[in-house]
C-alpha positions as CSV (number, residue, x, y, z in Angstrom):
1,X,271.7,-1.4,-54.2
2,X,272.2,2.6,-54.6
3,X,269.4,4.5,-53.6
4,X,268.5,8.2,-55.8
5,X,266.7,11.0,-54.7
6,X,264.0,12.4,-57.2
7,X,262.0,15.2,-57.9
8,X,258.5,15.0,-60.3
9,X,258.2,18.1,-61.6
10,X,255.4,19.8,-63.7
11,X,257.2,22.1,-66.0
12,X,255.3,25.2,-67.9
13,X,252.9,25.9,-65.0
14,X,252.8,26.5,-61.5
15,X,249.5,24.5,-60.6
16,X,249.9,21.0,-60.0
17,X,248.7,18.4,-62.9
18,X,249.4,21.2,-65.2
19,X,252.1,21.7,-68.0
20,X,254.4,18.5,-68.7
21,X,255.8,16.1,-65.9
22,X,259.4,15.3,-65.8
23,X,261.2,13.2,-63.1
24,X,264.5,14.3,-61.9
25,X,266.7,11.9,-60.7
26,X,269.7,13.3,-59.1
27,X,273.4,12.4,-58.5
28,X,271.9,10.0,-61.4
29,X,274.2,11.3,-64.8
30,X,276.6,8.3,-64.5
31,X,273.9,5.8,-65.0
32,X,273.7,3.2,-67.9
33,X,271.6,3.6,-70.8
34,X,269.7,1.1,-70.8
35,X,268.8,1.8,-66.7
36,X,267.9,5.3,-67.7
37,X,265.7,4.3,-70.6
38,X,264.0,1.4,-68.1
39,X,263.5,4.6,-65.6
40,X,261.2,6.7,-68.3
41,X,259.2,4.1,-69.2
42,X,258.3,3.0,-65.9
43,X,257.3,6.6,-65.3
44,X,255.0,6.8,-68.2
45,X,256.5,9.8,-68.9
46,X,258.0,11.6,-72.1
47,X,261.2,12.3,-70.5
48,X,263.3,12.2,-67.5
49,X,266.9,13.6,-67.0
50,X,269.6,12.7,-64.6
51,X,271.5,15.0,-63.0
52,X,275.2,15.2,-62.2
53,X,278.4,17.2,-61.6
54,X,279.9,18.9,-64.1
55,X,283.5,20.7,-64.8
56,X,282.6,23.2,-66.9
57,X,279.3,24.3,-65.3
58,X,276.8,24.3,-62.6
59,X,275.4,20.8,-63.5
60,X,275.6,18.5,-65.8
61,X,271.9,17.6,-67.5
62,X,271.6,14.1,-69.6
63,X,267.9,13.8,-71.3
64,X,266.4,10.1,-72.1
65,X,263.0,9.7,-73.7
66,X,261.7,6.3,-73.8
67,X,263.5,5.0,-76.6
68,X,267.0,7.1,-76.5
69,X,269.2,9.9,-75.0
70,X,268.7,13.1,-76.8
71,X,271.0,16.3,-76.8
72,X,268.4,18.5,-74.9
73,X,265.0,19.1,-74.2
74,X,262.4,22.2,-73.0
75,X,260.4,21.4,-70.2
76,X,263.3,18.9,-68.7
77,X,265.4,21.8,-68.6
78,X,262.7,23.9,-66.3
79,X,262.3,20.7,-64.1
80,X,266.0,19.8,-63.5
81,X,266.3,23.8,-62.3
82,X,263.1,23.7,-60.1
83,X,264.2,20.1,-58.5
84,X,268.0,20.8,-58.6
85,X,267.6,23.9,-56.8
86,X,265.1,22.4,-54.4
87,X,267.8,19.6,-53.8
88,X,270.0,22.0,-52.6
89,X,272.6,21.2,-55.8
90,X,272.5,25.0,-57.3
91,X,271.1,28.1,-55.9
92,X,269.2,31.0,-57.8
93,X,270.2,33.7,-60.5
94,X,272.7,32.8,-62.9
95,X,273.5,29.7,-63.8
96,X,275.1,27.1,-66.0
97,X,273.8,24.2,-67.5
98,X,276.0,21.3,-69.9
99,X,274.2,19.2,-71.9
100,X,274.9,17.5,-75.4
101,X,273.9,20.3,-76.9
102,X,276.3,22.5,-75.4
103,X,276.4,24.8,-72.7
104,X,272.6,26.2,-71.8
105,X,272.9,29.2,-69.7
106,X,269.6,29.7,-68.1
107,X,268.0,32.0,-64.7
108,X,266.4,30.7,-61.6
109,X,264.5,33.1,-59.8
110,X,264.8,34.1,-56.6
111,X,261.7,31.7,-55.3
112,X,263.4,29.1,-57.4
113,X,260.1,28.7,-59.3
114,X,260.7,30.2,-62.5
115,X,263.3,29.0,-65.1
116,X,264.4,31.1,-67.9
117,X,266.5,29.1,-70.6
118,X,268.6,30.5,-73.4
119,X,268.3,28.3,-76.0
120,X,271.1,28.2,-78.4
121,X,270.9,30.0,-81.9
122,X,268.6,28.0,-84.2
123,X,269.8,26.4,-87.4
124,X,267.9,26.0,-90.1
125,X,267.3,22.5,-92.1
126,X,266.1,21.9,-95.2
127,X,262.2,22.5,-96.4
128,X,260.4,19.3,-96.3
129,X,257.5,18.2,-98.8
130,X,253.9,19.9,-97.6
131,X,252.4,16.9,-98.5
132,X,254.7,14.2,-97.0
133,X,254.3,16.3,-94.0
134,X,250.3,16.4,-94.1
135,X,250.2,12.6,-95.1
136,X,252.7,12.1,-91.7
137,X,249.8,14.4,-89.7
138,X,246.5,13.0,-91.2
139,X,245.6,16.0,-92.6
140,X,245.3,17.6,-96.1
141,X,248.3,19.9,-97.8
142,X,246.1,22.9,-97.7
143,X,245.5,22.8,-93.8
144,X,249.4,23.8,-93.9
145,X,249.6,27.7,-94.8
146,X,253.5,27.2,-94.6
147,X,256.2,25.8,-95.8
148,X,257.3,23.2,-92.9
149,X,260.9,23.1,-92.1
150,X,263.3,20.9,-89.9
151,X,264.5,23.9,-87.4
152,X,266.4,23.2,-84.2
153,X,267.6,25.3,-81.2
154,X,269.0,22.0,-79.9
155,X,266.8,19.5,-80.9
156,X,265.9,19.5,-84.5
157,X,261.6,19.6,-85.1
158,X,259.7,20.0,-88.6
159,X,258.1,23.0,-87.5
160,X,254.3,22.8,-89.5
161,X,252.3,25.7,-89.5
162,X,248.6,25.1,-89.5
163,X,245.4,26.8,-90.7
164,X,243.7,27.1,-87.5
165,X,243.1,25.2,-84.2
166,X,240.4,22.5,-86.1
167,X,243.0,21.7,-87.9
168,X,245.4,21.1,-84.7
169,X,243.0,19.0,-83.1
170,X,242.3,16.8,-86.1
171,X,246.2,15.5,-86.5
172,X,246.9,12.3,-86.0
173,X,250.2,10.3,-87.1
174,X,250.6,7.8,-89.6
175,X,254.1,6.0,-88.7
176,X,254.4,4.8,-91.8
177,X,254.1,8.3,-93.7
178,X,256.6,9.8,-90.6
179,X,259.2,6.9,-91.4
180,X,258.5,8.4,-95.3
181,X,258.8,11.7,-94.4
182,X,261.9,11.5,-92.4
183,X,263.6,9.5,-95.1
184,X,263.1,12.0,-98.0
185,X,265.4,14.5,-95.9
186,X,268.1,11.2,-95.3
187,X,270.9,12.4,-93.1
188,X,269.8,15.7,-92.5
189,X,266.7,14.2,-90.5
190,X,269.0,12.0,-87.5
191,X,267.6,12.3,-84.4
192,X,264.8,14.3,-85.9
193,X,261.7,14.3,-83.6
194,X,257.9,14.5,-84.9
195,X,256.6,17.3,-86.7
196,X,255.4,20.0,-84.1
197,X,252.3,21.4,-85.1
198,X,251.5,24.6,-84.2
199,X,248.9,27.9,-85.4
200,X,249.2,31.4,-84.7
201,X,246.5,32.6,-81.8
202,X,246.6,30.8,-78.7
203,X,243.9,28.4,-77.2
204,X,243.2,31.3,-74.3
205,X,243.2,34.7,-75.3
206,X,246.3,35.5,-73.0
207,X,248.5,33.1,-75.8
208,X,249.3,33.9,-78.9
209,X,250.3,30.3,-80.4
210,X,248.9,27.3,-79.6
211,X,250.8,24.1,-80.5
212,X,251.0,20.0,-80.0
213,X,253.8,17.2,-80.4
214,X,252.2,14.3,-81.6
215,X,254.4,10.8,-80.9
216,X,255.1,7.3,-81.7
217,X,255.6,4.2,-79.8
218,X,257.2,4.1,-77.1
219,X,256.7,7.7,-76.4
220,X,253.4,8.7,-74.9
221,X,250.8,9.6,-78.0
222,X,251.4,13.4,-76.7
223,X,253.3,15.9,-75.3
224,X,251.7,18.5,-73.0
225,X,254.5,21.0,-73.3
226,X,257.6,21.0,-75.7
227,X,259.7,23.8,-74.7
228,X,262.6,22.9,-76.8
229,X,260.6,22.8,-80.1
230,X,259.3,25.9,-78.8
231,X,262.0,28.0,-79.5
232,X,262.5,26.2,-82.8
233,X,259.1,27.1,-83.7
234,X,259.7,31.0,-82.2
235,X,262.8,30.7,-84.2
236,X,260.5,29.8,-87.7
237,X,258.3,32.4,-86.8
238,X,260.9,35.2,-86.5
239,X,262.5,34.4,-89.5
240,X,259.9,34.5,-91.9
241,X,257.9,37.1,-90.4
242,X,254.9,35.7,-89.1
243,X,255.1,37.3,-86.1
244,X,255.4,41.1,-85.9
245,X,257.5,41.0,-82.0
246,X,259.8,38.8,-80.7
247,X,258.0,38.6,-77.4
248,X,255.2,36.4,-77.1
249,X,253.2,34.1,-75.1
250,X,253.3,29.9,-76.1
251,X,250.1,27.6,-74.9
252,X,250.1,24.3,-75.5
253,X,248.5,21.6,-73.8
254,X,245.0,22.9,-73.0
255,X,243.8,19.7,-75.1
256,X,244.9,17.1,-72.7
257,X,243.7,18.7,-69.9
258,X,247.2,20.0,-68.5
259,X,247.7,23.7,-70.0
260,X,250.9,25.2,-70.3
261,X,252.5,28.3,-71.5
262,X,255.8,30.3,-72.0
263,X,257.2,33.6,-72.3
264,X,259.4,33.3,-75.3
265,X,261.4,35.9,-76.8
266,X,263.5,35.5,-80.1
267,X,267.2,37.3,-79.7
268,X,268.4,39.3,-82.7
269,X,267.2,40.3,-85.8
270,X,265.5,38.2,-87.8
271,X,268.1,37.1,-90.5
272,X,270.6,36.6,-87.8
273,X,269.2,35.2,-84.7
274,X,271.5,34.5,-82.0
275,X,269.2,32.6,-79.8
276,X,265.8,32.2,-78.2
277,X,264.8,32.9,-74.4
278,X,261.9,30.6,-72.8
279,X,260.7,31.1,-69.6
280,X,258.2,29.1,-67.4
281,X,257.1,28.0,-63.7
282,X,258.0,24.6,-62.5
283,X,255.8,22.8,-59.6
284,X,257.1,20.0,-57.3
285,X,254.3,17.7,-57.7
286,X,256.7,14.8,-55.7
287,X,259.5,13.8,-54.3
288,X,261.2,10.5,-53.3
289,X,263.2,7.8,-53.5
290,X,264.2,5.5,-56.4
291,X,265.9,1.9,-55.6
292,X,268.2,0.5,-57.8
């Protein structure tokens, strides 16, 4: 049976237990579905990727949650750097990335600690009902101050804005109202993930948004860091001026115990963005063998 070596990372921090784990199983890209699928939910974790060579970059990146392969994801994308790196697969500066989203450039740095992703430009989906959206969250329409959207930079979220951070740590899902929610948009909301809720001001006073990622079954109930819907939500914020600067700092996770955060920084003006930038620290937590 082929043996696999794997790296857990914690992306978004660089303390251990921190941020969002992610395994990376290398030399591992050519594996079956249904074996990478198995993988994640052994590990209890959100997501895992498997790693592999590519022809048309540095490595090739393929991203499984516990219940399908998805195009791309944030703080897998930090992890698969940090552990590829660390495996000896790439070295540091510059580098390439393929994915099913296309090609992600992103920057190691030169202690191969600190990824910085370019996320491609975002597109924006249709506005969804305020109050399908606060029946899918367990809140009340007028704890969201604005209109929610479906946004993606890769992977499509319906960003939700809410009042303040009582309101964050209120939500809860309702599967049934998601399953609602997602089918008012029809075809427009494939592969569309939970609503990422988010509020301007971060949890510490060195953020300035603080967000969560509720999920269903056979997800985990949370996400400690969502780097991906991060730079949809960036991309929201940008566009209909909530934010006055492009740079800023994103917190999430503080709630579960395993804080995160990320320099983001929105490219372009804001009617014509051409991509987003989010940068964060990836720990080795373990590394080791898998047996298949």
């Amino acid at each position: 049976m082929p043996d696999f070596a794997v790296h857990w990372v914690d992306a978004f921090t660089d303390q251990p237990f921190g941020g969002n784990g992610c395994a990376v199983v290398h030399h591992g890209a050519h594996l079956d579905d249904e074996t990478c699928l198995a993988f994640v939910r052994e590990t209890s974790l959100v997501e895992c990727t498997f790693l592999g060579p590519s022809d048309v970059a540095d490595v090739r990146v393929r991203y499984f949650l516990a219940s399908r392969e998805i195009p791309f994801a944030g703080h897998p994308t930090v992890a698969s750097v940090v552990a590829a790196h660390a495996a000896g697969t790439v070295g540091t500066g510059d580098l390439m990335l393929e994915t099913l989203a296309g090609i992600i450039p992103v920057h190691l740095s030169e202690d191969g600690k600190r990824v910085t992703m370019r996320q491609i430009a975002p597109v924006f989906g249709p506005m969804v009902d305020t109050d399908l959206v606060a029946a899918a969250i367990g809140l009340r329409a007028e704890d969201i101050v604005a209109p929610p959207q479906l946004v993606s930079t890769g992977l499509p979220f319906i960003i939700t804005v809410l009042r303040d951070k009582v309101a964050l740590s209120c939500a809860s899902l309702n599967a049934r109202a998601v399953d609602e929610m997602l089918e008012s948009l029809g075809k427009q909301g494939d592969g569309a993930m939970e609503p990422f809720l988010t509020t301007l001001g971060g949890f510490t006073q060195a953020g300035d948004t603080y967000s969560r990622l509720l999920m269903l079954p056979p997800s985990p109930v949370e996400d400690s860091f969502t780097g991906s819907a991060t730079g949809a939500m960036a991309s929201y914020f940008w566009h209909h001026g909530l934010i006055e600067t492009p740079d800023f700092v994103a917190e999430q996770g503080h709630g579960l115990g395993r804080a995160g955060s990320a320099s983001v920084r929105v490219l372009g003006p804001c009617d014509k963005i051409e991509g987003v930038e989010v940068a964060g620290f990836g720990h080795i937590l373990m590394s080791g063998t898998l047996h298949l």
